[in-house]
GUDREN-728904 format. One record per residue: x, z, y of N, C-alpha, C, O, CB in turn. Coordinates in steps of 0.1 Angstrom, whole numbers, plus 5000, padded with zeros to 4 digits. Glycine has a CB too. Layout:
N
XZYXZYXZYXZYXZY/...
# end
This chain:
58
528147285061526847325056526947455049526147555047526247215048/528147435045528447595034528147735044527347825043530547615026/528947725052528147845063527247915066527248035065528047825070/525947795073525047785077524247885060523948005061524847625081/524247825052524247885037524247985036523248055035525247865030/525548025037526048185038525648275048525448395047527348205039/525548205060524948295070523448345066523348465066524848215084/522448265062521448285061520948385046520048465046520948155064/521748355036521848435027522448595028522048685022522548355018/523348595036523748705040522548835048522248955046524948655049/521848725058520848795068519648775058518648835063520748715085/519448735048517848785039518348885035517548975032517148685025/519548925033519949035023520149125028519949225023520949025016/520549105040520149245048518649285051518149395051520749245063/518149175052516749245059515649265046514549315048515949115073/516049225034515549265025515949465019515249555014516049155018/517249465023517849605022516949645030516249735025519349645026/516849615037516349685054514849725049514649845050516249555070/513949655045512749675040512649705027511649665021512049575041/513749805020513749845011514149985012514050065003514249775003/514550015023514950115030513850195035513450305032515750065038/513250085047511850155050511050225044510750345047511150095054/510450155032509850135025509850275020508950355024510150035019/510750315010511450425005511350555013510850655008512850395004/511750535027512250655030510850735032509650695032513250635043/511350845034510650975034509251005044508351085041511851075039/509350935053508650905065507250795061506250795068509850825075/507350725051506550675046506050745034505450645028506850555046/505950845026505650885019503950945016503250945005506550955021/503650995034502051035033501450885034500350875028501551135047/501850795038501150705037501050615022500050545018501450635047/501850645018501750595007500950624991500450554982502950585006/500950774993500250854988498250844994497150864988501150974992/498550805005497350785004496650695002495450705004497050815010/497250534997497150435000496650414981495850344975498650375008/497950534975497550544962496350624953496150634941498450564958/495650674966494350764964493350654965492650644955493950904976/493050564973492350434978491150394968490050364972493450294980/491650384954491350284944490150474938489250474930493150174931/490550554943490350644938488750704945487650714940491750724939/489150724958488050764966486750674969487050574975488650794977/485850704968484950584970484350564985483650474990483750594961/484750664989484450745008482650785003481850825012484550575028/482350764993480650874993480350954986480350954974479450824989/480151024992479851194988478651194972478751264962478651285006/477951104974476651094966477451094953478651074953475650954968/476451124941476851024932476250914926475050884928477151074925/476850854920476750694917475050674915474350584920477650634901/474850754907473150704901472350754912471150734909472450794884/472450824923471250874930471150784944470350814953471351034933/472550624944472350574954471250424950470850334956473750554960/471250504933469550334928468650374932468450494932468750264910/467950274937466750284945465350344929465350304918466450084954/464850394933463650474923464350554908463850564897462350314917/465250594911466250694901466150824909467150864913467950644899/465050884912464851004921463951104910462751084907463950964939/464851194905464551304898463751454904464351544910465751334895/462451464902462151544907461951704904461551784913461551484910/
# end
C-alpha cells in the first residue's frame, strides 16, 4: 500500500509544479493582467448617475 501512496503523492506533486509553472510563466501574463483590470472596468462608458432614470440635467 506504501507505494500506491507514493506513487500518487509523487504525481500531485508534479502536476501541482506543473500548474505552478503555467501559471507563472510569461505567456500568461496578458491575461492575467487583464483579469486584474475586471473588478476595475465596468464595460460603460456612462457615468454612474446619468444611468438613474429622471437624473437628466438639463
Amino acid at each position: 500500500m506504501s507505494s500506491f501512496h507514493l506513487f500518487w503523492t509523487i504525481a500531485l506533486v508534479i502536476m501541482f509544479v506543473c500548474i505552478i509553472l503555467w501559471a507563472w510563466s510569461g505567456a500568461r501574463t496578458k491575461d492575467f493582467e487583464e483579469a486584474a483590470r475586471l473588478p476595475l472596468d465596468d464595460g460603460d462608458d456612462t457615468h454612474p448617475n446619468e444611468s438613474i432614470k429622471g437624473n437628466h440635467h438639463v
